[in-house]
N, C-alpha and C positions, 0 to 999 in steps of 0.2 A: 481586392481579394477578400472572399467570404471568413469571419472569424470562428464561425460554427465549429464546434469539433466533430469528428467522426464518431458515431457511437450505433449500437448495434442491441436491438428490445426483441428478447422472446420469453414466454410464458404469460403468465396472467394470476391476474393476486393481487398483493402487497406490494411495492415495487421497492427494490432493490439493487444496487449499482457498486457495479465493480470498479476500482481503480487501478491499473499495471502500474511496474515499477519501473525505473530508469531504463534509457536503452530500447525498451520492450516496447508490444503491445497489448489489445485487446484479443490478439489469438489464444495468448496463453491460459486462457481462461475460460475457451469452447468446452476443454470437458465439466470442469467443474461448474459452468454455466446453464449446460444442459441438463444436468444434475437439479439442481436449483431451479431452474424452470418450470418441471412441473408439479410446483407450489406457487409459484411467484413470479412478476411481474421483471424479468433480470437485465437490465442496460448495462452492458460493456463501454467502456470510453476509452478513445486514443486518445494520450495527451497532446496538448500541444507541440507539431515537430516530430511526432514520434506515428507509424502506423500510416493509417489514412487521412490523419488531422493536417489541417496547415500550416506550411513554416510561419510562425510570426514570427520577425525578428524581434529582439530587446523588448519583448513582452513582459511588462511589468508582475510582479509574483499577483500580485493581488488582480491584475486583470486575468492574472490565469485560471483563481480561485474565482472569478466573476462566471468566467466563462464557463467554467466545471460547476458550478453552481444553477447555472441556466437550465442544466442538462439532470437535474439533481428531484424529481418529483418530490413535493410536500409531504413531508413525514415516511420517506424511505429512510431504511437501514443503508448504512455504507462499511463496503468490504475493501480497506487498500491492501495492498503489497507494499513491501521496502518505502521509497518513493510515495508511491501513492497513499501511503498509510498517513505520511506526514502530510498531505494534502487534504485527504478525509477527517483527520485529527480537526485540521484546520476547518473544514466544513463543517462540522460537529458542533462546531462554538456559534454560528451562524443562527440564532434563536428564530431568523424568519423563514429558513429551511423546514423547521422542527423531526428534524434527523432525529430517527426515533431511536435505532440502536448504533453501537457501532463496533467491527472488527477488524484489529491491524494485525498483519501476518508479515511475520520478520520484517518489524520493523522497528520504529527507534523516536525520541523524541527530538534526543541531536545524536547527530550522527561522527560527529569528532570530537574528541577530548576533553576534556574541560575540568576547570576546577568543581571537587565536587561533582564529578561525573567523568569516572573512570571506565567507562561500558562504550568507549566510542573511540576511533580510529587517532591516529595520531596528523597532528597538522600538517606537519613535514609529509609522511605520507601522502595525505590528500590535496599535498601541493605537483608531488611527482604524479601523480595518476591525470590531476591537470594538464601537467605539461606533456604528457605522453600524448592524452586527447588531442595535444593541437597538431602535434609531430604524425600522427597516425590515428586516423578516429579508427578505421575497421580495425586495426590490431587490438586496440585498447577495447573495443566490443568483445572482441574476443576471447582477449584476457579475463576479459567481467563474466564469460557465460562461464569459460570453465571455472572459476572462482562462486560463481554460484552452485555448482555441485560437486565442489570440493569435497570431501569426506561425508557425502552423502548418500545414503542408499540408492540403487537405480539409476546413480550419475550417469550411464549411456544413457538411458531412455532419457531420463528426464533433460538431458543437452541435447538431444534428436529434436525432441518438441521442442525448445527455445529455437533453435536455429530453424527451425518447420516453419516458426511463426514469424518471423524476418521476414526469411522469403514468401509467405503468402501475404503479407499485409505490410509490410513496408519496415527497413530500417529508418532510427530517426534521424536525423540531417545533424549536423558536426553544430550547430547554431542552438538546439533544444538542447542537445548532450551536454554542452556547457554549460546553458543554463538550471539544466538538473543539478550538474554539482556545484554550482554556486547556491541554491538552493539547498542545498544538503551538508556546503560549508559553513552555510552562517544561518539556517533554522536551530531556532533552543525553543522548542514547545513545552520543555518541562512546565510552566506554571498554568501553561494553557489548560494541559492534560489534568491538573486538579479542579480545574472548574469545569470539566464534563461529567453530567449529573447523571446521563443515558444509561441503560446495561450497555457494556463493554462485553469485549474478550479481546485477549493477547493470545496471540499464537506463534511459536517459537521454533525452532528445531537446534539440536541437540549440538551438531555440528555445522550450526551457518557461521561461514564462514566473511560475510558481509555486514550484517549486523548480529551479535553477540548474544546469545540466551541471556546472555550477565543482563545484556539492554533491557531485552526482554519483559525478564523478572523485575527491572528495577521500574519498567512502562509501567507495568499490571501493579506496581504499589500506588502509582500517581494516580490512575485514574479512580475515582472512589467507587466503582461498581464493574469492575472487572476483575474475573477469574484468570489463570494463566493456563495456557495448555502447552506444555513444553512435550513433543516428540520425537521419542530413543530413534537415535539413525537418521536422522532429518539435516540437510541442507537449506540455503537459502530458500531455493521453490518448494516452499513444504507442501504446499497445493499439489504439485507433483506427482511428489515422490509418497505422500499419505492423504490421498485424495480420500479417502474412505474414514479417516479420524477428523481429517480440516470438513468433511460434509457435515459429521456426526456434530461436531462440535460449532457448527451453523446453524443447523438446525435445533441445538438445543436455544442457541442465544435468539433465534426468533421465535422461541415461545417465551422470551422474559420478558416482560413489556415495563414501561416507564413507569406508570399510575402507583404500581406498587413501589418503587424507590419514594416515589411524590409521600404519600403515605407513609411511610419509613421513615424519612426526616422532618414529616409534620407532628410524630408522636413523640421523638426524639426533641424534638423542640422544647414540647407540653413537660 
């Protein structure tokens, strides 16, 4: 079996590559894709198990980041989600990539509890939500879409298109979905995210109810060159539900470019 992941290039430019979040795919990401396209260069990825990609069993985290790396053009900007944000994060550190910017949207550096880091789900929780997973993956999908537009603006529309993009491009297989959340039980990127030197942006919503605005805010302090954009009425998909603020606020972050940070901390040096 081929290890390639499925991924999907429109526009032309800059290149630039989206990552989905748990559960999901690269559907969710058609409008704001296309949006983005025509300026740039925009690759969608299905992650491993998830969409049109391939099941690999017991794929090691790091062959996964190998794989999403393969797929990752030299000196593109990366956009994750939830999930994917932790993976981009991850990509980010990669100095032979040279990830030029990078933007995570609802998402989180660890994602449960911790000492010294109160912005993340409780353990106990994230043990029941496992064992739900194996007792019934479709339910426990289910539970995760409506949980992402919990007390968010547009929750019909924006759970239409989640559940649009299942069925057009594939749910992930019970074998990925677990290893999302064991990825997501025992990632602590916090010290990672001080050593990214890139322009950043955090992007948040008001009421996500999957990862925490608290997260959020406390992401956009670790990273040394990122703004926060926190969004009144926003849920998990804040892509979504404020496609017109998460564009504005893309577009601004690809006019910041690195050289001037470079600059910044070599006069600071002096």
């Amino acid at each position: 079996m081929s290890e390639r992941l499925y991924s999907e290039t429109s526009g032309g430019g800059e290149p630039l590559v989206l990552l989905h979040g748990w559960a999901m795919n690269l559907r969710v990401f058609d409008g704001l894709r296309a949006r983005l396209a025509t300026r740039y260069a925009v690759t969608a990825v299905d992650l491993p198990g998830h969409g049109r990609s391939p099941d690999l069993p017991d794929l090691a985290p790091q062959r996964q980041l190998a794989l999403l790396a393969s797929l990752v053009p030299y000196g593109a900007t990366l956009v994750g989600w939830s999930l994917g944000g932790q993976l981009a994060l991850q990509l980010a550190s990669d100095a032979a990539l040279g990830v030029r910017r990078l933007a995570l949207i609802a998402s989180t550096p660890r994602f449960v509890r911790a000492e010294h880091w109160p912005h993340g789900l409780d353990a106990a929780i994230m043990r029941q939500f496992t064992n739900q997973l194996r007792r019934d993956p479709a339910k426990t999908v289910a539970d995760f879409l409506d949980l992402q537009v919990r007390g968010g603006t547009d929750a019909i529309r924006v759970h239409a298109v989640l559940e649009q993009a299942l069925q057009d491009n594939g749910h992930a297989s019970a074998g990925a979905l677990a290893a999302g959340l064991k990825l997501l039980e025992h990632n602590d990127l916090r010290e990672l995210a001080r050593g990214i030197a890139i322009p950043a942006l955090v992007i948040t919503g008001e009421h996500d109810r999957v990862t925490s605005p608290q997260a959020g805010r406390a992401l956009s302090q670790l990273l040394p060159h990122s703004p926060l954009l926190e969004l009144k009425g926003a849920g998990h998909a804040v892509f979504l539900s404020h496609g017109e603020e998460v564009l504005t606020g893309l577009l601004a972050l690809m006019r910041r470019d690195s050289a001037e940070y470079c600059v910044s901390e070599q006069r600071a040096v002096q």
